[in-house]
N, CA, C and O of each residue as an XYZ file, in Angstrom:
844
protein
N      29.187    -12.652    -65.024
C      28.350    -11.456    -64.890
C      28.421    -10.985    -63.456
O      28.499    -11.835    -62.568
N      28.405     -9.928    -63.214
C      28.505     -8.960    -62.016
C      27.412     -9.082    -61.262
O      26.265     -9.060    -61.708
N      27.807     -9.249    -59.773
C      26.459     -9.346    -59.331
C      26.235     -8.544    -58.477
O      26.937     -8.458    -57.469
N      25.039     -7.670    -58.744
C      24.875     -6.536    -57.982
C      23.865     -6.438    -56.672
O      23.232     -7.355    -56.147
N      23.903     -5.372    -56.397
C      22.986     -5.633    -55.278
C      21.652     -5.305    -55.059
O      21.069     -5.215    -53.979
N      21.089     -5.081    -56.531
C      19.989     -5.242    -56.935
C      19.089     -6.369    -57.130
O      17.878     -6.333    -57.352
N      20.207     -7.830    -56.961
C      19.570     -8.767    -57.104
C      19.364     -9.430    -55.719
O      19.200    -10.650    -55.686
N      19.361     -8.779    -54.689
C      19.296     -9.030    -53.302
C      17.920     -8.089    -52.816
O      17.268     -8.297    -51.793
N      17.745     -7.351    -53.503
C      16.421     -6.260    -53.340
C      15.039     -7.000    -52.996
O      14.433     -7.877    -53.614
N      14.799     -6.440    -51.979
C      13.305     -7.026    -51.724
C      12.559     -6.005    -51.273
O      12.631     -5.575    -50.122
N      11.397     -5.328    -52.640
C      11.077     -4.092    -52.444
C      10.020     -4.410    -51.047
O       9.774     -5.503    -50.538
N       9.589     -3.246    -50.709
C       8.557     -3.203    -49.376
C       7.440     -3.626    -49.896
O       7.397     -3.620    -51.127
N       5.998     -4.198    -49.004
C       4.807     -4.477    -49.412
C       4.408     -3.104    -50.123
O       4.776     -2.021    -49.668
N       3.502     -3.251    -51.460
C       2.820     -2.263    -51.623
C       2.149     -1.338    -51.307
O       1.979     -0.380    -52.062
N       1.598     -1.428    -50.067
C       1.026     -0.957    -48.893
C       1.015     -0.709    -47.264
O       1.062     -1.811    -46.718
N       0.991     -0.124    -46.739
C       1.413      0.062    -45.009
C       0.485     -1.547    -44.495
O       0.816     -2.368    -43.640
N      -0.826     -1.531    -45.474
C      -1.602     -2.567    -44.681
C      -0.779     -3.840    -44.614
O      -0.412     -4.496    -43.639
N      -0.523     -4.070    -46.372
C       0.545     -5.693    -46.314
C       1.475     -5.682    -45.371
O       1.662     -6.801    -44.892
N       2.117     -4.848    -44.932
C       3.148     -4.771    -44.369
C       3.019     -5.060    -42.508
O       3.758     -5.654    -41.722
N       1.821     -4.379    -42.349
C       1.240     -4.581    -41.225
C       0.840     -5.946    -40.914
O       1.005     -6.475    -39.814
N       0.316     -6.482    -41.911
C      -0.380     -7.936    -41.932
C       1.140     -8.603    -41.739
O       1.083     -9.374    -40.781
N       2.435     -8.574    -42.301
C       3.400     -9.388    -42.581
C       3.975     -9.439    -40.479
O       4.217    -10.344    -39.681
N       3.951     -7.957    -40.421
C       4.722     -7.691    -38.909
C       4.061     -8.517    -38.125
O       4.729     -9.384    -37.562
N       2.117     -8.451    -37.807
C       1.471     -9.142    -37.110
C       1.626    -10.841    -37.268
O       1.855    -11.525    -36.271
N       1.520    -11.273    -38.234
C       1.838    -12.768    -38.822
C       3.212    -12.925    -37.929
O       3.470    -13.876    -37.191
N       3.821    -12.066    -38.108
C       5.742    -12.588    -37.686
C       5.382    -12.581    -36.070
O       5.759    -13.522    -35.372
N       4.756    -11.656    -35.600
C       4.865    -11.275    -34.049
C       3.827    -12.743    -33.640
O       4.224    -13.294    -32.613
N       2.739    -13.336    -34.216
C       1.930    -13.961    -34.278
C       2.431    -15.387    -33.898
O       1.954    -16.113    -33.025
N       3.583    -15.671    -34.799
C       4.332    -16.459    -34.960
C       5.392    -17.105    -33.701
O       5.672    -18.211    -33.240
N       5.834    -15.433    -33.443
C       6.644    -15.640    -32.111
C       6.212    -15.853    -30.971
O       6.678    -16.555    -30.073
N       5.370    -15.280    -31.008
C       4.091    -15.537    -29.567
C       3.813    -16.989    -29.541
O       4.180    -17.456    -28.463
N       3.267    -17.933    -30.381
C       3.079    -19.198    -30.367
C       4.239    -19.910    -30.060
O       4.089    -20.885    -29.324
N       5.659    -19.576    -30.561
C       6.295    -20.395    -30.114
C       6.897    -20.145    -28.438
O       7.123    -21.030    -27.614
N       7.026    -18.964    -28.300
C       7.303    -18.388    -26.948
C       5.781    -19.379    -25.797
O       5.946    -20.037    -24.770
N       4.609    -19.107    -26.466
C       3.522    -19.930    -25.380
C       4.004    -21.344    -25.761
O       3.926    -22.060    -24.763
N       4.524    -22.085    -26.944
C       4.669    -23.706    -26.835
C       5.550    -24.129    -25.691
O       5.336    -25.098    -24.962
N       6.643    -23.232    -25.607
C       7.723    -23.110    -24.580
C       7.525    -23.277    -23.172
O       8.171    -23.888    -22.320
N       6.447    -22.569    -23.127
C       5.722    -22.043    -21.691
C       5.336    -23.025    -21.694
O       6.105    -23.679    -20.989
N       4.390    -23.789    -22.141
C       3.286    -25.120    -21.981
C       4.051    -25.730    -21.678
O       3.908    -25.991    -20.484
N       5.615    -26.563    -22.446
C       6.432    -27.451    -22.239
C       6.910    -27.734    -21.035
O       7.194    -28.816    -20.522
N       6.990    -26.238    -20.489
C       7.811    -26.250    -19.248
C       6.573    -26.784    -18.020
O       6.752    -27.627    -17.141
N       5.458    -26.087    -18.268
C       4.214    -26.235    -17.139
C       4.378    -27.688    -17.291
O       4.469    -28.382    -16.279
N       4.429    -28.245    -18.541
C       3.798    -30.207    -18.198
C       4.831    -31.149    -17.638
O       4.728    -32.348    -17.378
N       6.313    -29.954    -17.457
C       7.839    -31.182    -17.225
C       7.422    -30.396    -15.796
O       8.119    -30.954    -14.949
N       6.745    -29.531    -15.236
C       6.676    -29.324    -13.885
C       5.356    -29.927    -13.174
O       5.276    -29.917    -11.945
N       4.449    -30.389    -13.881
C       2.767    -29.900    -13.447
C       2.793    -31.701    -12.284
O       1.989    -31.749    -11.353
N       3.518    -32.645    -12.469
C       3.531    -33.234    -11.341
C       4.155    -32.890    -10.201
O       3.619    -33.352     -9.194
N       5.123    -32.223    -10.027
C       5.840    -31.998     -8.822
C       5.093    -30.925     -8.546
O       5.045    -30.662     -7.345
N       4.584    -30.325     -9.148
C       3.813    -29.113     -8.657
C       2.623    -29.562     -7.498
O       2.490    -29.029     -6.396
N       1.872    -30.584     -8.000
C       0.758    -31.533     -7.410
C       1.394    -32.216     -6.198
O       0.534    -32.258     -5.318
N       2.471    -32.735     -5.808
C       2.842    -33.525     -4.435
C       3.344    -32.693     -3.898
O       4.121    -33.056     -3.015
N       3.198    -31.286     -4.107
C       3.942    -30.574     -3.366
C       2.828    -29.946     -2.304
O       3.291    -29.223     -1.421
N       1.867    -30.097     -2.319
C       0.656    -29.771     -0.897
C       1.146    -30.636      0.068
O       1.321    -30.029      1.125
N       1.472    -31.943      0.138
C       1.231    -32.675      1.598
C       3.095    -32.070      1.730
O       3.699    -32.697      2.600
N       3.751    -31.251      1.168
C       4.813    -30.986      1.840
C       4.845    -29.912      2.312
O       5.967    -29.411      2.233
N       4.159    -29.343      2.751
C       3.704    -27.905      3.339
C       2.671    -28.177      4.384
O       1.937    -27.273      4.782
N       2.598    -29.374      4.829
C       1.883    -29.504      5.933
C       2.467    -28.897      7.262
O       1.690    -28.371      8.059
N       3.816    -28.956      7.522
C       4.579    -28.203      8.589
C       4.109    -26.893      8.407
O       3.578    -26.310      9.352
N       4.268    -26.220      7.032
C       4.731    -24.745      7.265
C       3.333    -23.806      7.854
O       2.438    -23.346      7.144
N       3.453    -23.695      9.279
C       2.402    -23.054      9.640
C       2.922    -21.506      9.359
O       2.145    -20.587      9.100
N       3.925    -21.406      9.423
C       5.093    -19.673      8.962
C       3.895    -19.443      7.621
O       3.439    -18.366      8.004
N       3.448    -19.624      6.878
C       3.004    -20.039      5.413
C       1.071    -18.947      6.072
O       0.480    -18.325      5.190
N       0.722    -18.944      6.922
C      -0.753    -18.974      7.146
C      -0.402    -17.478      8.234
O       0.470    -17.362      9.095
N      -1.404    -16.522      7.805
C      -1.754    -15.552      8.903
C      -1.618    -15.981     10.387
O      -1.877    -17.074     10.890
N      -1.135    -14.812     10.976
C      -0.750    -15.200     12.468
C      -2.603    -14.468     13.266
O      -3.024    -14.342     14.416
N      -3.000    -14.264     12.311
C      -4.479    -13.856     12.840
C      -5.554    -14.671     12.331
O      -6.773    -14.607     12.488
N      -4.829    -15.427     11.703
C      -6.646    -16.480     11.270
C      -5.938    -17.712     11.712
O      -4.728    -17.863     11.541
N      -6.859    -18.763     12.392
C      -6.413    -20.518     12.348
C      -6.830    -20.741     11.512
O      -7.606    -19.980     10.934
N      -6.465    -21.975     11.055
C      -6.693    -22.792      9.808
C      -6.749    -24.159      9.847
O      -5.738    -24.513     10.453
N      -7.349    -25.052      9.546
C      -6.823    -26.350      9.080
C      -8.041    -26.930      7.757
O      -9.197    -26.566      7.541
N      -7.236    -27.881      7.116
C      -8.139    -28.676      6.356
C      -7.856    -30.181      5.890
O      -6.721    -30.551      5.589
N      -8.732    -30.836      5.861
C      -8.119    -32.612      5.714
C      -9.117    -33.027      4.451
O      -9.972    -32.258      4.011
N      -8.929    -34.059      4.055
C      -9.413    -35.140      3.679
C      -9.506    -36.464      3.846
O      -8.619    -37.087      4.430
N     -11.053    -37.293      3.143
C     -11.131    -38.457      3.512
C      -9.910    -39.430      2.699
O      -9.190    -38.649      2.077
N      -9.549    -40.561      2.547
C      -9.451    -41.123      1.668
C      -9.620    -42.592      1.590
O     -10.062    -43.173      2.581
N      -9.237    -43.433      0.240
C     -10.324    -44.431     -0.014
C     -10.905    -44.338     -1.240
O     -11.208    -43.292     -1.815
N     -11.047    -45.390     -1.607
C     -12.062    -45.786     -2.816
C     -12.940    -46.490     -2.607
O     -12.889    -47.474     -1.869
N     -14.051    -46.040     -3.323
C     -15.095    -46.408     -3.159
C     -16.263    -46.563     -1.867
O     -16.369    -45.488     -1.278
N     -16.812    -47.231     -1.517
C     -17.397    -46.480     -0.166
C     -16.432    -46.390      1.294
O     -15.511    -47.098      1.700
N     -17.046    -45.285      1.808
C     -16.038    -44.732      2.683
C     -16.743    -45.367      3.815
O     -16.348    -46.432      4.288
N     -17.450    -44.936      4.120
C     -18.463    -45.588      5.644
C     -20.265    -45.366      5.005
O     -20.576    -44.490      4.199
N     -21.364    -46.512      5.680
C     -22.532    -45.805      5.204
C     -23.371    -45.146      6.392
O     -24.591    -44.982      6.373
N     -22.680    -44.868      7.219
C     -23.356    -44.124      8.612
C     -22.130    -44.005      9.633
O     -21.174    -44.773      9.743
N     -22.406    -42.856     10.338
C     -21.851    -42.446     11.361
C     -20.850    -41.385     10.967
O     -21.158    -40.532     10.135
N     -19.606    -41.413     11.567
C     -18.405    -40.254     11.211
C     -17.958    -40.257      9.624
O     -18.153    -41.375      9.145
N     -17.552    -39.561      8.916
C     -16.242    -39.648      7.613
C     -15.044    -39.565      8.675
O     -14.621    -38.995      9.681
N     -14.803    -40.574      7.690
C     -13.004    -40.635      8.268
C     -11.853    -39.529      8.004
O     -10.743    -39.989      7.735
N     -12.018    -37.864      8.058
C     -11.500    -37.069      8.035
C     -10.008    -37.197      8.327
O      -9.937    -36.418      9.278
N      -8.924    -37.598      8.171
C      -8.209    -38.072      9.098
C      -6.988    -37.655      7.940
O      -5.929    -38.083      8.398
N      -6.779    -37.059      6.771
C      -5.492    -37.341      6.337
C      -5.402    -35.573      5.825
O      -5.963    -35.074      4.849
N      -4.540    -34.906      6.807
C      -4.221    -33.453      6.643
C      -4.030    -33.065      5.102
O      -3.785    -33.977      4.312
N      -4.120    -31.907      4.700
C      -3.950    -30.949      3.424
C      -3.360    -29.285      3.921
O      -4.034    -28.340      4.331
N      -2.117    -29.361      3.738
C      -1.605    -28.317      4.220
C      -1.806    -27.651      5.536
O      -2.956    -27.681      5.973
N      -1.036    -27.148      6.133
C      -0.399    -26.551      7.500
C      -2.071    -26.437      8.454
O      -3.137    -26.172      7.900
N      -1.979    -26.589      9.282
C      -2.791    -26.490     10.296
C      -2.439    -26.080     11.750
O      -1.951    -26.815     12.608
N      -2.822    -24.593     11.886
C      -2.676    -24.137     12.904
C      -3.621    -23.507     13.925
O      -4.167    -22.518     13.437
N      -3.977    -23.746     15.133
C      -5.388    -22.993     16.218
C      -5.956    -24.084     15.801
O      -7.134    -23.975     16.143
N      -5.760    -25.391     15.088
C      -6.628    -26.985     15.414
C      -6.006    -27.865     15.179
O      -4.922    -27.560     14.682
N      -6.176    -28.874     15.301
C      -5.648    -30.550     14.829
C      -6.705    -31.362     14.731
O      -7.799    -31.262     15.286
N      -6.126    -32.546     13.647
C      -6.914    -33.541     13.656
C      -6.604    -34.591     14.888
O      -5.525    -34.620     15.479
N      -7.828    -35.525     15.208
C      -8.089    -36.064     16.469
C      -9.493    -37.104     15.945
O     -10.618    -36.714     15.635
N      -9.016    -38.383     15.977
C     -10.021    -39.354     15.644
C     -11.191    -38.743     14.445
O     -12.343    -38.346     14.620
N     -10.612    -38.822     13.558
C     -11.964    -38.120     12.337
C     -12.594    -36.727     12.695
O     -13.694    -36.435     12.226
N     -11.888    -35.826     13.552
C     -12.462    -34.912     13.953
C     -11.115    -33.664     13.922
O      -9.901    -33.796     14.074
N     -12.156    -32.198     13.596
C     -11.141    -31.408     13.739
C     -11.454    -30.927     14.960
O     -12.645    -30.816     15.249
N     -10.425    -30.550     15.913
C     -10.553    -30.158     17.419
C     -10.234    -28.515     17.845
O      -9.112    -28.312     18.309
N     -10.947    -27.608     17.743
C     -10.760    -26.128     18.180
C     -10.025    -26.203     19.002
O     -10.067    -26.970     19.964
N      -8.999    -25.179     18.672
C      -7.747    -24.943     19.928
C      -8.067    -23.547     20.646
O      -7.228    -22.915     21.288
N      -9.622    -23.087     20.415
C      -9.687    -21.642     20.538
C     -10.715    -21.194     20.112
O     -11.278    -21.388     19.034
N     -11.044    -20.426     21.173
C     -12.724    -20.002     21.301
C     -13.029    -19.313     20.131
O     -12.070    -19.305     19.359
N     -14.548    -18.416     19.493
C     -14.678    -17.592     18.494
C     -15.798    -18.276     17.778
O     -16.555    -19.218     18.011
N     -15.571    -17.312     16.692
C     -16.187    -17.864     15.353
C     -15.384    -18.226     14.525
O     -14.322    -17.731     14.149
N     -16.274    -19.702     14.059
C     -15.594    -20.359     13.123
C     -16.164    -21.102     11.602
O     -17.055    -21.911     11.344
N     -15.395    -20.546     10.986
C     -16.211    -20.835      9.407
C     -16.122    -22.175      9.452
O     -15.108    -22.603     10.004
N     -17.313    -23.403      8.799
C     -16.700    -24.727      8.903
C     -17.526    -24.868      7.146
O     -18.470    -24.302      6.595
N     -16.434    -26.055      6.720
C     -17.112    -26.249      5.284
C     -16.441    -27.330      4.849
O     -15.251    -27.531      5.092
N     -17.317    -28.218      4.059
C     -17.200    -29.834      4.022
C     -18.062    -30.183      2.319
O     -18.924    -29.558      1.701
N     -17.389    -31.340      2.060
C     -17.695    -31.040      0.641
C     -17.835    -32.633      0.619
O     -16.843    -33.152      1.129
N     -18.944    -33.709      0.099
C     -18.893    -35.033     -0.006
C     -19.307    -35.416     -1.528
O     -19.948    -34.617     -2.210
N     -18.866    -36.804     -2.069
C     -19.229    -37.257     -3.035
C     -19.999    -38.277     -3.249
O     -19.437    -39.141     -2.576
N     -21.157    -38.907     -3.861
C     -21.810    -39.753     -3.750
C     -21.639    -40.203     -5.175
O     -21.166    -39.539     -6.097
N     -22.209    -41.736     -5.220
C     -22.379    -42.787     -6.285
C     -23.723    -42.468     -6.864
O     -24.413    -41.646     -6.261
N     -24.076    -42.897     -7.720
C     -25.630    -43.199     -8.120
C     -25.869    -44.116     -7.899
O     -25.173    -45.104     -7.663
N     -27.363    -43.898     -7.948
C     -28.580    -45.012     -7.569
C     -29.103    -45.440     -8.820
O     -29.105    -44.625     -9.742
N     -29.707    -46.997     -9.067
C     -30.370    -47.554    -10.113
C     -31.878    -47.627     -9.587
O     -32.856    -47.326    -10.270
N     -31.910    -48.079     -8.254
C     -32.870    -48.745     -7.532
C     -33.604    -47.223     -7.050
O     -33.310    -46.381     -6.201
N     -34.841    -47.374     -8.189
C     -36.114    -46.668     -7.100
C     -36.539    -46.163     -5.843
O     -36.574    -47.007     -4.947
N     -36.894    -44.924     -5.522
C     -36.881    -44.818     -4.199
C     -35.680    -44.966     -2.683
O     -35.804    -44.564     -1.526
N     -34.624    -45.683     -3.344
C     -33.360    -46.333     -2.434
C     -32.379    -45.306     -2.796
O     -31.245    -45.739     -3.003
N     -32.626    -43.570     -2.965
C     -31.414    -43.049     -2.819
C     -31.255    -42.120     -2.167
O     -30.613    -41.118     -2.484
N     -31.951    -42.370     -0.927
C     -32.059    -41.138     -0.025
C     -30.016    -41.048      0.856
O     -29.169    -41.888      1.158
N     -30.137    -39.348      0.929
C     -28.690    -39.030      1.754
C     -28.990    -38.155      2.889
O     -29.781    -37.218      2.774
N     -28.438    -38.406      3.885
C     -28.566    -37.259      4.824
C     -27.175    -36.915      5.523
O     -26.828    -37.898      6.177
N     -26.495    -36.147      5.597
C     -25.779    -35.713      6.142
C     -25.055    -34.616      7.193
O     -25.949    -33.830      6.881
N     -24.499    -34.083      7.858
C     -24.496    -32.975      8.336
C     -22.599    -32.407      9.244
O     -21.599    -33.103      9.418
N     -22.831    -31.047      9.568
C     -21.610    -31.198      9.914
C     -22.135    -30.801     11.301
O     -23.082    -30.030     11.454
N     -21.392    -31.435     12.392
C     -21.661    -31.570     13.558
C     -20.771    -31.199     14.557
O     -19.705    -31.813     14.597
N     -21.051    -30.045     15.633
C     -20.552    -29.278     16.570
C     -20.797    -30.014     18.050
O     -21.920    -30.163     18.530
N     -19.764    -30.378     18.590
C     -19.405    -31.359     19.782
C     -18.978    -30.646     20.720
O     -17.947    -29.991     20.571
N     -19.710    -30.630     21.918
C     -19.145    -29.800     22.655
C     -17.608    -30.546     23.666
O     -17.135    -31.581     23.197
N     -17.170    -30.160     24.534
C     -16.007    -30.634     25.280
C     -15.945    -32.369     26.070
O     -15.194    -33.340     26.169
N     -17.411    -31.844     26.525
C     -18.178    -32.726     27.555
C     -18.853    -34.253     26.636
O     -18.985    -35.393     27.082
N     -19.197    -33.695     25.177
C     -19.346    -34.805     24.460
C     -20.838    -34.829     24.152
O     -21.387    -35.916     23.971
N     -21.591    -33.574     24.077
C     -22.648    -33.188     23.933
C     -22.735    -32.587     22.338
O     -21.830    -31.951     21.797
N     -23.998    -32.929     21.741
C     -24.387    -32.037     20.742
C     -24.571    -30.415     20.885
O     -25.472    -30.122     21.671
N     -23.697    -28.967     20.102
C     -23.567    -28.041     20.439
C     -24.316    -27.359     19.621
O     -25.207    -26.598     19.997
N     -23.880    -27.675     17.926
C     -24.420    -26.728     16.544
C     -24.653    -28.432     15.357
O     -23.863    -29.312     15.015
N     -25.799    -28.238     15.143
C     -25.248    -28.832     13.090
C     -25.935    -28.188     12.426
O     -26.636    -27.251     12.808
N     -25.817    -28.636     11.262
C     -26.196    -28.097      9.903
C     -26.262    -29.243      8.567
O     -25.434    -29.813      7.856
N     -27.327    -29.215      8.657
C     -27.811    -30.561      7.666
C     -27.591    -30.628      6.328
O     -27.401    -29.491      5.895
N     -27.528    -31.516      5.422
C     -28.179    -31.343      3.922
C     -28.520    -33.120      3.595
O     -27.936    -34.183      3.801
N     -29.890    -32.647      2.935
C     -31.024    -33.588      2.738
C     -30.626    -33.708      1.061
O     -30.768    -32.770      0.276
N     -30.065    -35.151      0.667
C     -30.774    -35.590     -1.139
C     -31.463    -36.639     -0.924
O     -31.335    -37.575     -0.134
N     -32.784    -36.183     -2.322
C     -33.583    -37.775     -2.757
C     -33.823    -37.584     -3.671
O     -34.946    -37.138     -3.911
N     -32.751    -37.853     -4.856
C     -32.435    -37.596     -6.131
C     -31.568    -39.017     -6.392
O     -30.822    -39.491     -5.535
N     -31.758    -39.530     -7.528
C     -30.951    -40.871     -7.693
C     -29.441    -40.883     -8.592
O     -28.833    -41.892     -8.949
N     -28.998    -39.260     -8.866
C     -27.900    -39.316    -10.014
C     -26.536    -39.051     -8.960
O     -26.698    -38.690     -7.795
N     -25.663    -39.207     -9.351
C     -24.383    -39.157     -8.365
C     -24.136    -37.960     -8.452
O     -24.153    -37.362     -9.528
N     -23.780    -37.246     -6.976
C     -23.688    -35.890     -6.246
C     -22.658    -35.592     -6.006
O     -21.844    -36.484     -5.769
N     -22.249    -34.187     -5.967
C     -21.430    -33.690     -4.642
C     -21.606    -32.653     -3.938
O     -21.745    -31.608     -4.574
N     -21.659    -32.580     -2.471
C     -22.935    -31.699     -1.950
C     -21.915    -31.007     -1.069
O     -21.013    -31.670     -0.557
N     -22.014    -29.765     -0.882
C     -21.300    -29.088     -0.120
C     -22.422    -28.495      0.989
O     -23.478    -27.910      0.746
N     -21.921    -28.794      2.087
C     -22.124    -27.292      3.249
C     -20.954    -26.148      4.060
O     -19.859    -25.947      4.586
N     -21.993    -25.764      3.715
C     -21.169    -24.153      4.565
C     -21.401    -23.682      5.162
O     -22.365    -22.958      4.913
N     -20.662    -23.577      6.812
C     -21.940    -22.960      7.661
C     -20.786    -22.098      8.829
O     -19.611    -21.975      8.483
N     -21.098    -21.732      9.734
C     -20.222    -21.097     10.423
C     -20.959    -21.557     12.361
O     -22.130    -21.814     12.641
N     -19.869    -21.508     13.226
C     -20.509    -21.693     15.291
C     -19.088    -20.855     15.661
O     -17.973    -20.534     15.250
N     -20.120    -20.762     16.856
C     -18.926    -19.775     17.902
C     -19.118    -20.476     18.832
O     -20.260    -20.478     19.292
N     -18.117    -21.303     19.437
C     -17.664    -21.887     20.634
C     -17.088    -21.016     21.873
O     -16.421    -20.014     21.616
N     -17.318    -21.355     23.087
C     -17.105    -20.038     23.881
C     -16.042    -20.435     24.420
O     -15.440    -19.552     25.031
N     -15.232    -22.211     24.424
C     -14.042    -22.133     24.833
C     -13.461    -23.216     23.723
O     -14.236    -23.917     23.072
N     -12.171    -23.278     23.584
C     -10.987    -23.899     23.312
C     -11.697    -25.547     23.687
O     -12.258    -25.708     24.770
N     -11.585    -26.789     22.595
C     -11.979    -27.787     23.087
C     -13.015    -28.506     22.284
O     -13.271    -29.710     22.302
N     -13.596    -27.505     21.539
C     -14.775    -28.319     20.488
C     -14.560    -29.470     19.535
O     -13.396    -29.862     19.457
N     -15.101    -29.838     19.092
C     -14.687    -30.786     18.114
C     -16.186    -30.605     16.705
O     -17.373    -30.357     16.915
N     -15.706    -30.770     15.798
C     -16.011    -30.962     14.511
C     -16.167    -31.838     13.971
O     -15.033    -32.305     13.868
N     -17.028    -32.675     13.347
C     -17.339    -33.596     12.292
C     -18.235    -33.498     11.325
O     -19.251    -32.804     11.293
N     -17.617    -34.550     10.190
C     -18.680    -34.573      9.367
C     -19.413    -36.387      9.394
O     -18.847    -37.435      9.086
N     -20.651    -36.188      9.822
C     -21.685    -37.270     10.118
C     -22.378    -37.584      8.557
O     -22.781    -36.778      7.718
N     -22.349    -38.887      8.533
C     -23.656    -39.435      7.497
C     -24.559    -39.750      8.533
O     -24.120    -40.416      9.470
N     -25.427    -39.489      8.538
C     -26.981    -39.771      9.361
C     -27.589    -41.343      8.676
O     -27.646    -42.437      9.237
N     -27.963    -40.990      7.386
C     -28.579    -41.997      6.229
C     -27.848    -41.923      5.430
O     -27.018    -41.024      5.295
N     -28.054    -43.099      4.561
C     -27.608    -43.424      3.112
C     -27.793    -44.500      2.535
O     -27.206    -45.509      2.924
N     -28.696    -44.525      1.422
C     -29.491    -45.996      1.142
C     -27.960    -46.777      0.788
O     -26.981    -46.122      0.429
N     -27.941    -48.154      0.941
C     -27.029    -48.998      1.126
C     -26.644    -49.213     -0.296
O     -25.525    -49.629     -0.595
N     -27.523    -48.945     -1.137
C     -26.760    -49.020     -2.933
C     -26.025    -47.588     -3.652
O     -25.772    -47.361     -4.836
N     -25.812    -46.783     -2.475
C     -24.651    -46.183     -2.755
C     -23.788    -45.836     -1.951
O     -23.805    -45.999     -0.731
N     -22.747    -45.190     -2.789
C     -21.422    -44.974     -1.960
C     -21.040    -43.596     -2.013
O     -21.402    -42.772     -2.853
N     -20.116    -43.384     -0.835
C     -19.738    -41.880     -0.287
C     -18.159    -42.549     -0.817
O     -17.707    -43.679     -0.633
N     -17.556    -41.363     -1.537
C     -16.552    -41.549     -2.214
C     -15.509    -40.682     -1.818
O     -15.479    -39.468     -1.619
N     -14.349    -41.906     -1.723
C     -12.864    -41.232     -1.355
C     -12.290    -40.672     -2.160
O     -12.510    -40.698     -3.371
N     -10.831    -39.627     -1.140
C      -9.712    -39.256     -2.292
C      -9.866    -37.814     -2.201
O     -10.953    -37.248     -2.083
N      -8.546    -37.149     -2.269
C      -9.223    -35.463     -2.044
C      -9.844    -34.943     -2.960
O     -10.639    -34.009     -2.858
N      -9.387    -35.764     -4.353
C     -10.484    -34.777     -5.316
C     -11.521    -34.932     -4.856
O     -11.015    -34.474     -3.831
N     -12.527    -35.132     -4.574
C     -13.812    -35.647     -4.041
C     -14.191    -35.487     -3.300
O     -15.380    -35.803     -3.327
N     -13.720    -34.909     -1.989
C     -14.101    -34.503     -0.822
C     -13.183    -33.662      0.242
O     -11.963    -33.777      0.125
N     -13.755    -32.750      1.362
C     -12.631    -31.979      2.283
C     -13.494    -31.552      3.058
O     -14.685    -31.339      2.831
N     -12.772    -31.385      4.215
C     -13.104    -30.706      5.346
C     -12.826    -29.331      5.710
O     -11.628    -29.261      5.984
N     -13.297    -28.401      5.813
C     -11.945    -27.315      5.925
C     -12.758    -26.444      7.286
O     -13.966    -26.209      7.272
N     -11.701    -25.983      8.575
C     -12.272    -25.099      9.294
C     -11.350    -23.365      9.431
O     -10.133    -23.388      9.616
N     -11.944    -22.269      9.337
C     -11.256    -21.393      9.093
C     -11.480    -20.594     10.973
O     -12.575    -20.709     11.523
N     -10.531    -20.001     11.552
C     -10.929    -18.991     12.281
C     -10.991    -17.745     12.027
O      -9.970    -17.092     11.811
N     -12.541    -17.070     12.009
C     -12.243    -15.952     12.224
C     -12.310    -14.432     13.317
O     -12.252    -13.242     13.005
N     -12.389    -14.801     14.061
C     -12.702    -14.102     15.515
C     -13.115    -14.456     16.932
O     -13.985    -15.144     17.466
N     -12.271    -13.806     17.243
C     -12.359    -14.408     19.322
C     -13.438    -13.797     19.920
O     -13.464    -13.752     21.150
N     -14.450    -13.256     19.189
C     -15.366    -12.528     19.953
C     -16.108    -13.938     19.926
O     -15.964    -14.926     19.206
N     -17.188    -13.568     21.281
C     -18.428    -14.674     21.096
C     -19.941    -14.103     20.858
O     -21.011    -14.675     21.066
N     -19.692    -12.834     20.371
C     -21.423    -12.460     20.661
C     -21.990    -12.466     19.404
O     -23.049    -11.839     19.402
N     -21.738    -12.859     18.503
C     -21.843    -13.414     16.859
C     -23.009    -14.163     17.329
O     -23.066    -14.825     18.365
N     -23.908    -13.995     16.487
C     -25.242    -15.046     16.286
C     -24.994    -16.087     14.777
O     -24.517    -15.660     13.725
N     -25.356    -17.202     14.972
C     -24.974    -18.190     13.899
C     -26.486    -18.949     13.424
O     -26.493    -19.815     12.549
């Protein structure tokens, strides 16, 4: 028997709507596999993507030639120190107009300067025993107290407390830290960059800024 080409016929949906529904389903279709594609590729990249910050620590070319910059982290597990300095000490991309210098970031240059610091704490079991005090602390050249800016917990659940604050230094020479003041001894200030950073931004050589 003859075979015609009637038996290859595949009339249209009955309707513009079926037909619409069939196109969207197909386009629907392609889209998912086109995004599975995409995903595949993000997860055969998404580690090298991640070690690739501490390799851009050189590129100061990378940062405005009108703002300084730097930012670090602590690191460590588990408690970091329970009084005195954080050990600020391990860079996070390019740093330029400061450096790190014994747990401290060191102004290469007068102005105003944004400063902002971010810590993590443990919880407390023990009653009354979870007091925190902390602050970020402005050093002058000479080795004098210049600016801080505090933050007070007495809450017993595990934290992470940011400050944000901004000083204008009138010369080149300051230094920066972040101080634990207190911290009841049954908890811990926690390492590792997820968990914590330092960061100082410059933004202007003027000094008549009030802070």
């Amino acid at each position: 028997m003859a075979v015609g080409r009637e038996r290859f016929y595949f009339p249209p949906p009955s309707t513009s709507t079926d037909y619409d529904s069939i196109v969207d389903k197909t386009t629907a279709i392609a889209e998912q596999i086109a995004t599975a594609d995409e995903t595949q590729a993000l997860r055969e990249n998404v580690e090298q993507l991640e070690i690739k910050q501490e390799d851009l620590n050189n590129r100061q070319d990378l940062l405005s030639p009108l703002e300084d910059f730097g930012s670090c982290f602590a690191n460590g597990q588990g408690n970091l120190i329970n009084t005195g300095v954080v050990p600020f000490n391990q860079q996070v991309g390019p740093m330029t107009g400061c450096h790190l210098e014994n747990n401290q970031i060191v102004l290469d240059d007068f102005g105003l300067w944004t400063l902002q610091a971010r810590l993590s704490f443990s919880y407390t079991v023990v009653p009354g025993q979870g007091g925190i005090a902390w602050e970020i602390r402005t050093v002058s050249p000479s080795g004098g107290i210049f600016d801080r800016q505090y933050d007070v917990v007495d809450h017993m659940g595990s934290t992470t407390r940011p400050i944000d604050t901004s000083v204008v230094v009138p010369t080149a020479g300051y230094r920066v830290e972040v101080r634990i003041t207190s911290l009841a001894p049954v908890r811990a200030t926690i390492g590792g960059k997820e968990n914590n950073r330092f960061t100082v931004h410059h933004i202007s050589r003027s000094t008549t800024f009030q802070t």
